[in-house]
N, C-alpha and C positions, 0 to 999 in steps of 0.2 A: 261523484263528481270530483274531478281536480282542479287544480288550483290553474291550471292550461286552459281548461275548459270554462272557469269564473274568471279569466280575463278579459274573454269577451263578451260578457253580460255583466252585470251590475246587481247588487241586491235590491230586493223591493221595496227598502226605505229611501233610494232612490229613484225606482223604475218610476214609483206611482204616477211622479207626473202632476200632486195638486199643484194650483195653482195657489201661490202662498206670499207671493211677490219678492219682501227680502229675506223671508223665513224656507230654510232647504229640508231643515228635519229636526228631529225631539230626541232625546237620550234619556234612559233610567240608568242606571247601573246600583247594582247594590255588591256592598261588602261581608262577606260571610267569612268566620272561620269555623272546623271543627274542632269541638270542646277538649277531646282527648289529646291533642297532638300540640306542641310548642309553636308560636305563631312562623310562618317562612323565615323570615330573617334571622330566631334565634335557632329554628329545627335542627334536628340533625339530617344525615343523609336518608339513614334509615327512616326515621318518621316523613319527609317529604316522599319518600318513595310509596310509602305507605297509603298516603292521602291518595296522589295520583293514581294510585291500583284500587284504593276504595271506589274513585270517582268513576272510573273507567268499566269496574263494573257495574256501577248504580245507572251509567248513560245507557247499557245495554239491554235493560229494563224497561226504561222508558218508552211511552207510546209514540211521545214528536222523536222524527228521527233527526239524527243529527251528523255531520261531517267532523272529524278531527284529525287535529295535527298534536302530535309529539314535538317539540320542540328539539330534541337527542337526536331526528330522524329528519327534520326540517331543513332543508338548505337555506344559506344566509337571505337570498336572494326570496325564497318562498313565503322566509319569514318578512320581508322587509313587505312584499305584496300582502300579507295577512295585515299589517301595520297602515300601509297605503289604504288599506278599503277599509278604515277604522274599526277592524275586528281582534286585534289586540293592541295592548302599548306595548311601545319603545323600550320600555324595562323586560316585559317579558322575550321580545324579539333580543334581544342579551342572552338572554338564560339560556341552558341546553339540558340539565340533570331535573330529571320528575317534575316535568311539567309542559303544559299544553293548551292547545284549546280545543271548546267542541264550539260548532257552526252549524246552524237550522241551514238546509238550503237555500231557501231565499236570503239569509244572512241577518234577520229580524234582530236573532239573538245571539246572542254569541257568550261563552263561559268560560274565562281564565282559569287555571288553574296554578296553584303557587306562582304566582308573580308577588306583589304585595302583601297579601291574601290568600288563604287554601282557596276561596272560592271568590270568582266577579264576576255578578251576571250583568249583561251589557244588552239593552233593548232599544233596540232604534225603529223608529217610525216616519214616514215624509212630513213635512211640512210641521203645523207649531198641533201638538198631538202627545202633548205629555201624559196625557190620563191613562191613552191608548199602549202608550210606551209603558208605564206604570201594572198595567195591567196585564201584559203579557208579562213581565219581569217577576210580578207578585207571583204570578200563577209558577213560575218556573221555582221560585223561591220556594214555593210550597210543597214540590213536587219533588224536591231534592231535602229538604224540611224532613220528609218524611222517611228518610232513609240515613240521615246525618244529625246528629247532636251538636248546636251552635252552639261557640262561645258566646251565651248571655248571662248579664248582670240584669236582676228586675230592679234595681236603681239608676244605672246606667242606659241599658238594651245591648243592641249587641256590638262586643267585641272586636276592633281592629287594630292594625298593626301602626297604624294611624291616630294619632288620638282626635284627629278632625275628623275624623270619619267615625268615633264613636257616638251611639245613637242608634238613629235610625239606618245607619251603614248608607246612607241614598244618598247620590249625585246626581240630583237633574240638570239636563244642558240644553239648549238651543241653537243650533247652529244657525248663522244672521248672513245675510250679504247685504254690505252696509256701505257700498261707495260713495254716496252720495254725503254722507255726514263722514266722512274721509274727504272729498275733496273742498268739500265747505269748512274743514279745519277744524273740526267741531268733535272729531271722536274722543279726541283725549278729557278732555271736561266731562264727558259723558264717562267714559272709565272711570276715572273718579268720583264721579257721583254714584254709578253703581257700589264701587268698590266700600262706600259708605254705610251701602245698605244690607249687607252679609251677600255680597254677590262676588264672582271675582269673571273676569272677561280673559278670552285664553285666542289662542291660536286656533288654523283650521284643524291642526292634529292633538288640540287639548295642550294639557300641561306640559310647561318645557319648551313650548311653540310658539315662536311668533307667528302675528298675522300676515296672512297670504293672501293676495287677492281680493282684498276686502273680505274676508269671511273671519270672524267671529264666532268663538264657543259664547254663550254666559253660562255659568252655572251657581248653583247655589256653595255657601263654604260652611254654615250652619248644617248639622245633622242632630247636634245633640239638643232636646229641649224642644222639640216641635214634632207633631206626625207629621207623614210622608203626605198627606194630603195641603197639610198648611204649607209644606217646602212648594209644593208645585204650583199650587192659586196663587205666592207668591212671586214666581215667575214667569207663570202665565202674565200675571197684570205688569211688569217689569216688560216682558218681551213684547208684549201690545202696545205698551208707552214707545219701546223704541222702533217699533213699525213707524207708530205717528209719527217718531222725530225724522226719521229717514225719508216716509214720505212727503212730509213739510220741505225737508232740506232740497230731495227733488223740487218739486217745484219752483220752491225760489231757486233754484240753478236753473230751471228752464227759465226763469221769469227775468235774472239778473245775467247768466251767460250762457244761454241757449245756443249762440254758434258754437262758443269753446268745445259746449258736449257735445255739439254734433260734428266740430271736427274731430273731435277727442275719438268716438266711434268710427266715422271714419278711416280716421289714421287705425286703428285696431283692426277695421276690420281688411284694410288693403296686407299690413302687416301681418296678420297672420294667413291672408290668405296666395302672401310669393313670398314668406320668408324662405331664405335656405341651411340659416341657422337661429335655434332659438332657444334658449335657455327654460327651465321649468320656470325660476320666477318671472321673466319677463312673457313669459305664457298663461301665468297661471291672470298676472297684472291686464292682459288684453283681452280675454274671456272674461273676466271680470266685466273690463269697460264696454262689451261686447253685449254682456245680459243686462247689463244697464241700460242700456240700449233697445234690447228687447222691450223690456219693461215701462221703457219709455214712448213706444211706438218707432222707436228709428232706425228695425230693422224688424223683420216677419220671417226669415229665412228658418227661423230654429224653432223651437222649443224650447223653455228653462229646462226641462228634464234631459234633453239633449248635451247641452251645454255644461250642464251639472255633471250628466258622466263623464265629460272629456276635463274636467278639475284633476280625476282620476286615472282616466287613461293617459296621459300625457305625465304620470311620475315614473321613477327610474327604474324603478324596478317591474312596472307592468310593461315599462317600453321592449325591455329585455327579455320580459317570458315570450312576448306576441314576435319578439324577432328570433327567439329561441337561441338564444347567445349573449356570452356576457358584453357589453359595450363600455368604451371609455368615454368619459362626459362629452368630447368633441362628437365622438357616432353618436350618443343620445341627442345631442342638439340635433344634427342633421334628420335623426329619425323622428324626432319629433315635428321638427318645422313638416318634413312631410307629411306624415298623420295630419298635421292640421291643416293643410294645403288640401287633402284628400274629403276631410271633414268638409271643409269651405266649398269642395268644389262640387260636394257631393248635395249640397245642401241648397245650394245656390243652382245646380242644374233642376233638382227636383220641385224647389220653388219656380222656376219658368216654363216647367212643365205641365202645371196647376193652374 
């Protein structure tokens, strides 16, 4: 499969489709390095070269099959679409010498190689499914385990290039869509309250990101001193608190300004469906107010799974692979407002057909 061809399908921790209300999907990711070689940042050429030719034969073994990209061999644009569909970071789409990723075809999991780390495994699930995420990530950890010698300490655990990340090397995240305690004023109190309890709250592209669209990462910042089990119970019960708050905060907005939100949807939804120019953020802000919408009863025309994809098809660099051409931000506007014009119309005919 190429990366032409996964522009227009999505991976299956978004296809699934549960219904989850403000919860989209579940993250693992774990930190590995091997024992023998100098962590990435201080390696030399030759040992990172090394790694990624170890790695490279060890995927060739393995029973799941997997897709990969070279980074040396990646166009900017390929990489930035690999980064768009959260299957690498923004540090490794940087890089270009001994280093890559491999990608499950449905896109579950996905495996850095020298970015931070000789090795991140990254497992994504829909909806709030960390156990599920946890488990499929274990399994791959073990599976590569057994072909590679980690840097661990049995005082420590293992090894990162991070000292947050020494430990259990685990990052679990949650992705939120939280308009509702956004427009009640109320997210930033809640940051900080997380931010209290070893949580930290991120962007929809993780670290480095601001929020878009109402969408929130949490993840945890503790790895060392806790198993991987206690990291995840604890934000399991953290991310079910903040469902409650968000769907409380619903509420009293239907209770205290019920027309504002439904003109609020309204305006969104006429807005996206005659713009003829329109920007990612103020696209990404009207799908937002649009599955609020959904969620709220104030429109039936979609899906959240629908809506979810177009988060993603609508960034800059999927816009350009499906037009096959590079565009400048003025042509991405234009080609966007259309795509969503297309969406709206397409969506809206087949509801009055039903």
């Amino acid at each position: 499969m190429t990366l032409d061809e996964m522009v227009k399908r999505h991976g299956s921790w978004l296809e699934a489709g549960i219904d989850e209300g403000p919860v989209i999907s579940s993250r693992i990711r774990l930190a590995r390095n091997v024992e023998e070689y100098s962590f990435p940042g201080w390696a030399s050429e030759e040992e990172n070269d090394a790694v990624w030719l170890q790695t490279q034969g060890i995927f060739q073994t393995l029973e799941t099959p997997f897709l990969s990209w070279s980074m040396t061999d990646t166009s900017a644009i390929d990489k930035e679409i690999l980064f768009e569909r959260h299957l690498i970071s923004q540090e490794l789409a940087q890089q270009d010498d001994s280093c890559g990723v491999y990608v499950t075809p449905d896109e579950c999991i996905s495996i850095m190689v020298n970015e931070e780390d000789h090795i991140r495994i990254q497992s994504l699930q829909p909806g709030l499914n960390l156990r599920g995420a946890w488990e499929a990530a274990d399994k791959m950890d073990d599976d590569l385990e057994a072909q590679l010698t980690y840097a661990f300490s049995p005082k420590l655990g293992y090894l990162t290039s991070c000292p947050s990340n020494v430990g259990t090397g685990m990052r679990a995240s949650v992705m939120l869509h939280l308009p509702a305690l956004v427009l009640m004023e109320e997210m930033d109190p809640v940051i900080n309250g997380i931010s209290k309890i070893g949580l930290a709250v991120r962007g929809m592209w993780g670290e480095g990101t601001e929020a878009a669209g109402n969408m929130f990462q949490v993840s945890n910042q503790i790895t060392l001193g806790r198993r991987e089990d206690e990291i995840i119970a604890h934000l399991e019960q953290i991310v079910l608190e903040l469902i409650e708050h968000e769907n409380n905060a619903r509420i009293r907005l239907m209770n205290e300004k019920s027309l504002i939100v439904e003109d609020h949807v309204a305006r969104a939804f006429g807005i996206l469906s005659h713009a003829k120019l329109i920007s990612s953020g103020e696209a990404l802000n009207l799908l937002s107010t649009l599955r609020m919408g959904l969620d709220l009863g104030m429109v039936d025309q979609f899906s959240r799974r629908e809506l979810d994809m177009m988060f993603i098809s609508i960034q800059p660099a999927h816009l350009q692979k499906l037009e096959k051409k590079d565009l400048e931000p003025d042509q991405r506007d234009v080609t966007r407002a259309e795509m969503l014009r297309d969406f709206m119309e397409n969506a809206t005919d087949s509801d009055s057909k039903n």
